[in-house]
C-alpha positions, 0 to 999 in steps of 0.5 A: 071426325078426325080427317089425319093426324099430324106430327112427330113419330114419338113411337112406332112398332109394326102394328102400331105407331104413336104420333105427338100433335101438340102436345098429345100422343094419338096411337094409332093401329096400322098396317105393314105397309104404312109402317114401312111408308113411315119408318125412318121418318120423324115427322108424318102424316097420317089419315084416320079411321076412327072406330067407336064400339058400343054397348059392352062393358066398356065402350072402345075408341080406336083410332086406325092410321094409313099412310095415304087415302088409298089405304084408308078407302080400301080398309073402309071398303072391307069391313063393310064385308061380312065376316072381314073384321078391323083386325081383318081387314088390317091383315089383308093390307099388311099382306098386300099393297093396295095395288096389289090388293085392288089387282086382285080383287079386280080379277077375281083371284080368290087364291092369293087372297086365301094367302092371307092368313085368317082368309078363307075360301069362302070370306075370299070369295065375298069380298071379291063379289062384294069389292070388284065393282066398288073398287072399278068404279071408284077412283081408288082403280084410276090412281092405282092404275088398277085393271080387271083382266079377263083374258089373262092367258091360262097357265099350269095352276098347280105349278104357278101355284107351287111356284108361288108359295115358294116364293112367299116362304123365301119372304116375296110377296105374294101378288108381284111373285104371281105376275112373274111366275105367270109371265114365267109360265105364259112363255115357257109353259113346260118349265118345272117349278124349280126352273120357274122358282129360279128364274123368278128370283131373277125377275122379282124386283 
């Protein structure tokens, strides 16, 4: 069992980075969020998934990298859901930060997973049921910082919404875009989407 790999970035590209540990190239899938964690770096640290496929014409060994522990357990907790495969799996991750993913998940906001691409209603809503209460009582939730929030104040769905994929077009990210334009709307409940569009620009970090 390969715990993590360390050693040179011999290559990289979004979805796959090839690491030299004396003297032997590991290639390893990853996500858009470890690839932007290890860009620019010569020398990284790497912690595996390994994945063995059985039973075909040919067997397959597959090894996937994450840039922390965090991002490890979080792919690990998804594809033990039905219907969320490796490639999956490593969708969600590449949309979504862990903190963001975990955030989510903890409060049930089955819309932005369905921002995903390849993420259904319905695949959305089981990992959701399958994931919440894995993810609020494991220590991934306590190092994240993660927190269900059930009182979150209701706002104009379809213009947060709007407001949302607007931005993710505009090439935000989906879950921060969320906290803002909500923040946006629980003050200033009446503002129209472009207003709320506007005004979020501002705020996103």
């Amino acid at each position: 069992m390969i715990e993590y790999i360390r050693g040179e970035l011999a290559d990289l590209t979004p979805a796959l980075a090839v690491v030299e540990a004396h003297g032997v190239g590991y290639a390893l899938n990853i996500s858009l969020n470890t690839y932007s964690a290890i860009q620019g770096k010569t020398q990284v640290k790497l912690y595996v998934h390994e994945a063995i496929m059985t039973g075909g014409r040919d067997d397959n060994y597959t090894l996937y990298g994450f840039a922390n522990k965090q991002e490890r357990s979080l792919y690990r907790l998804l594809i033990t859901v039905s219907g969320v495969g490796a490639n999956t799996a490593r969708m969600i991750l590449s949309s979504l930060t862990p903190a963001e993913l975990c955030n989510v998940i903890a409060n049930g906001d089955e819309k932005m997973l369905k921002t995903v691409k390849g993420i259904g209603l319905r695949t959305a809503q089981r990992i959701i049921v399958d994931l919440k209460d894995k993810i609020m009582q494991s220590s991934i939730a306590d190092e994240l910082h993660v927190s269900s929030q059930p009182n979150t104040p209701a706002v104009n769905t379809a213009i947060k919404d709007e407001a949302v994929s607007a931005l993710t077009m505009l090439g935000f990210s989906p879950a921060p875009s969320a906290k803002v334009v909500v923040s946006i709307l629980t003050e200033q409940p009446d503002l129209p989407v472009e207003q709320v569009v506007k005004l979020a620009l501002k705020m996103i970090k």
